[in-house]
C-alpha positions in Angstrom: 12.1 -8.1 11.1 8.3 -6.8 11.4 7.1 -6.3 7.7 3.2 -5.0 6.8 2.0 -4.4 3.0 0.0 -1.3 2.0 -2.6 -1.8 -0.7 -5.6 0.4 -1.8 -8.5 0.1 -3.9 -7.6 1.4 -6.9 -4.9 3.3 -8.1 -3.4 7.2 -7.6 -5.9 7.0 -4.3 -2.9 8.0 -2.4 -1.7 4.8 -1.0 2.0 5.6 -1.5 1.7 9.1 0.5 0.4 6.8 3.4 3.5 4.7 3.0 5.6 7.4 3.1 3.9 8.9 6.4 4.4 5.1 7.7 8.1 4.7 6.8 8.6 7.8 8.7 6.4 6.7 11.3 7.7 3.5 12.5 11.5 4.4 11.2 11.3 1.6 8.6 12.7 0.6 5.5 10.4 0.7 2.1 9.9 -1.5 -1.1 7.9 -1.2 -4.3 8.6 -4.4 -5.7 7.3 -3.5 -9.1 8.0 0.1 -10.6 5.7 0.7 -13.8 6.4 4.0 -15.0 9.9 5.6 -15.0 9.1 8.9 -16.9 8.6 10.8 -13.5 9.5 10.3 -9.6 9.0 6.6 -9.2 7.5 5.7 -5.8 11.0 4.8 -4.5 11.9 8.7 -4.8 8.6 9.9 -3.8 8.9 8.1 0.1 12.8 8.7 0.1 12.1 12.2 -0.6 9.3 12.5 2.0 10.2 10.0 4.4 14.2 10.2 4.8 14.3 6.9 5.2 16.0 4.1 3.2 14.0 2.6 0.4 15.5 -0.5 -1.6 16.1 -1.0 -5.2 12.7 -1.9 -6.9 12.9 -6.2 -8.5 11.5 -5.1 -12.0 11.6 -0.9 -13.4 8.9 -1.3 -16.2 9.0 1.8 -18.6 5.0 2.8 -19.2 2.6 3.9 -16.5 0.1 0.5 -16.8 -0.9 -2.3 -14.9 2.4 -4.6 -14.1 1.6 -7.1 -16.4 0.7 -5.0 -19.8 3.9 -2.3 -18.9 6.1 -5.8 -18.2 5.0 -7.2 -22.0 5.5 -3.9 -23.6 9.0 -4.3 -21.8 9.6 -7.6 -22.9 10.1 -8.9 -19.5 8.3 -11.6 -17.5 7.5 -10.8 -14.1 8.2 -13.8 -11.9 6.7 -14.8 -8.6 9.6 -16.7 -7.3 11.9 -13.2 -7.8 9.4 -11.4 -5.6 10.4 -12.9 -1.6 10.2 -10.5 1.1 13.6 -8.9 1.3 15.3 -9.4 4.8 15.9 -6.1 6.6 16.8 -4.7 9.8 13.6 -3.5 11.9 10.0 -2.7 10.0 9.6 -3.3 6.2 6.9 -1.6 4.9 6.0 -3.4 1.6 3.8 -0.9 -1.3 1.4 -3.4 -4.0 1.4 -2.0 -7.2 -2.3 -0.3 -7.7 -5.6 -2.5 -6.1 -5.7 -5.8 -5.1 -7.1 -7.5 -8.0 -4.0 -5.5 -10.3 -2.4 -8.6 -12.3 0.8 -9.3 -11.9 1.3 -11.5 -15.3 -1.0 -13.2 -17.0 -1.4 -15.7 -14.7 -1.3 -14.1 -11.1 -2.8 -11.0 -9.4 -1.1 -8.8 -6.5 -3.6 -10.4 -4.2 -1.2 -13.7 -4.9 1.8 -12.2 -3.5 0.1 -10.9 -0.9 -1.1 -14.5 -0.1 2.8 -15.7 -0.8 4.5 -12.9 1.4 1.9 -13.9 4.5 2.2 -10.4 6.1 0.0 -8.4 7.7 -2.2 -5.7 4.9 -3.5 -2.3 5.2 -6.1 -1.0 3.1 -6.7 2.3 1.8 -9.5 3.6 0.5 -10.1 6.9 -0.9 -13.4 8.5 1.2 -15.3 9.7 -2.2 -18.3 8.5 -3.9 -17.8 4.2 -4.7 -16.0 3.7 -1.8 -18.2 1.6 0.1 -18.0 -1.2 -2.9 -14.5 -0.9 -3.6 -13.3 -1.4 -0.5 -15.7 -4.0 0.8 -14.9 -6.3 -2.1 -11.2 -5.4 -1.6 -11.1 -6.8 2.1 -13.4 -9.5 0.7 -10.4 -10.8 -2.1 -7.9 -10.1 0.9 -9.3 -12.6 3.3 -10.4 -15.2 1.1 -7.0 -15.4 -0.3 -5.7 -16.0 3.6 -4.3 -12.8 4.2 -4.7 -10.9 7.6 -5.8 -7.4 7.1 -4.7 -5.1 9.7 -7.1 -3.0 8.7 -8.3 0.1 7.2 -7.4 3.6 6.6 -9.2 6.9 4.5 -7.5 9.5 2.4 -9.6 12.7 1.4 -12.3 14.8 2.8 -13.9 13.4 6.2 -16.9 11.0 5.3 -17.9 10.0 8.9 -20.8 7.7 8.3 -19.2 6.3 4.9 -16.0 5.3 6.8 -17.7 3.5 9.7 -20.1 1.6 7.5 -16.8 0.3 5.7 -15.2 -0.4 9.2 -18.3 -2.1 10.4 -19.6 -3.9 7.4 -16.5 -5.2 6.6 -15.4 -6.4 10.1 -12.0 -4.7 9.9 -10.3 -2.3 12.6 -10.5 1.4 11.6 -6.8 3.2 11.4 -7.4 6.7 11.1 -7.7 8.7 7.7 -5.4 11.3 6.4 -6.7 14.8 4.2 -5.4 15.8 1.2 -2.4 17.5 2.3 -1.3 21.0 0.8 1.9 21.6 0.8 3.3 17.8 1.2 6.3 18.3 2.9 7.9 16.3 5.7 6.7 18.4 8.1 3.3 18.2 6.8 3.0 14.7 6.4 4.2 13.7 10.0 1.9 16.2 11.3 -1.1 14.7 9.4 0.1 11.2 10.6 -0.6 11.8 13.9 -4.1 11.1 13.3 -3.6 7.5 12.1 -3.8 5.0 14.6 0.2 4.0 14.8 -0.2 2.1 17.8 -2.6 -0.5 16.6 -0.6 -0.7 13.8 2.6 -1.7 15.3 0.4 -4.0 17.6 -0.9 -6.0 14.4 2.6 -6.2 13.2 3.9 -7.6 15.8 1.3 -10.3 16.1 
């Protein structure tokens, strides 16, 4: 099994349509370990819908749209570490965070600490407007000082040239590609968009 987590910096940046195009990509199988929000298409749906491929049942289906750890209270549930392992899978598993980096899982650990516990390869996304640059250094910052191997780094939105290479080089981190805003998101549309990201160097770093 070959497994690689998808994280952004920040939320509804588009992280999960990237997922989707990568679960179509590579043929692989996708999990969203924690589901906050159940009111419209979870995650799940939205890369089963788009991808075709076969996405497994999320660990915890928290009701309200919040950070895991606030929709888990409201829930009464406690989100447990130990109940989040890597689910075993034949060929890729690609593995979608819950919102940033620094997102707390429960009151006591962030997203960043199952990234650390899973010891996979990460992708970063970063959205390409204004406040990127910070975001997304200090994101790869938390990701390698908590051990974790970034992969490396893709864009969503408008082309920002200069703004994505001064991430790519100021945060020493290999530069994937970057998809538009894509209008109608279809299938079609999404594995056509896709082609720009760099799938090779992906699959490379997974299999590292």
């Amino acid at each position: 099994m070959t497994k690689v987590i998808v994280t952004g910096t920040d939320t509804g940046i588009g992280k999960t349509v990237f997922s989707a195009g990568l679960v179509q990509a590579l043929g692989a199988t996708y999990w969203k370990p924690v589901q906050a929000g159940l009111e419209d298409e979870t995650d799940s749906e939205f890369v089963a819908r788009l991808s075709g491929r076969p996405t497994l049942a999320e660990r915890y289906r928290l009701t309200i749209p919040a950070s895991p750890h606030l929709a888990a209270e409201a829930d009464e549930v406690a989100i447990e570490l130990g109940e989040l392992s890597l689910p075993q899978v034949d060929g890729a598993l690609v593995v979608e965070g819950a919102g940033g980096v620094m997102v707390p899982v429960n009151r006591e650990h962030l997203m960043l600490d199952l990234f650390a516990q899973w010891n996979a390869p990460v992708i970063l996304c970063a959205r390409t407007e204004l406040g990127t640059i910070n975001h997304s250094l200090l994101s790869l910052q938390a990701l390698r000082t908590a051990g974790c191997r970034v992969l490396g780094v893709t864009f969503i939105g408008d082309a920002e040239p200069l703004v994505e290479d001064t991430i790519a080089q100021m945060g020493d981190v290999p530069y994937l590609g970057r998809l538009p805003m894509i209008d109608p998101l279809t299938p079609d549309t999404l594995a056509q968009a896709f082609a720009a990201i760099d799938l090779d160097a992906i699959q490379r770093g997974m299999a590292a």
